[in-house]
N, C-alpha and C positions, 0 to 999 in steps of 0.2 A: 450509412453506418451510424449508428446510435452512439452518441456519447456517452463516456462515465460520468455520472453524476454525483457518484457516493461509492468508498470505497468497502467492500464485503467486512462483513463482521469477523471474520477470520483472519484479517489481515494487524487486528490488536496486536499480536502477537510481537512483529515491530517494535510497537511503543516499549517494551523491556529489553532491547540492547541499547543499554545506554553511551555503547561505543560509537554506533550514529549519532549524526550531527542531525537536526530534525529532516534538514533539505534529502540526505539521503536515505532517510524514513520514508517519509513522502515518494520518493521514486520505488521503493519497493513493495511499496503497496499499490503505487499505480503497476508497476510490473505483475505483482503478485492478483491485482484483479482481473487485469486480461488475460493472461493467463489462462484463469477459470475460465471467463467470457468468452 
């Protein structure tokens, strides 16, 4: 299995709930790239 190395450009979207804390930014954009993946 190939690692994620970079999370999809689609995943911006995140970075404007500023009600996450950055750590659970981060977990939903790794969520949200495998996902696609």
């Amino acid at each position: 299995m190939m690692p994620i190395t970079d999370f999809l450009s689609c995943t911006r979207v995140f970075d404007e709930f500023e009600s996450l804390s950055p750590a659970q930014r981060h977990h939903a954009k790794t969520y949200a790239t495998g996902l696609v993946a």
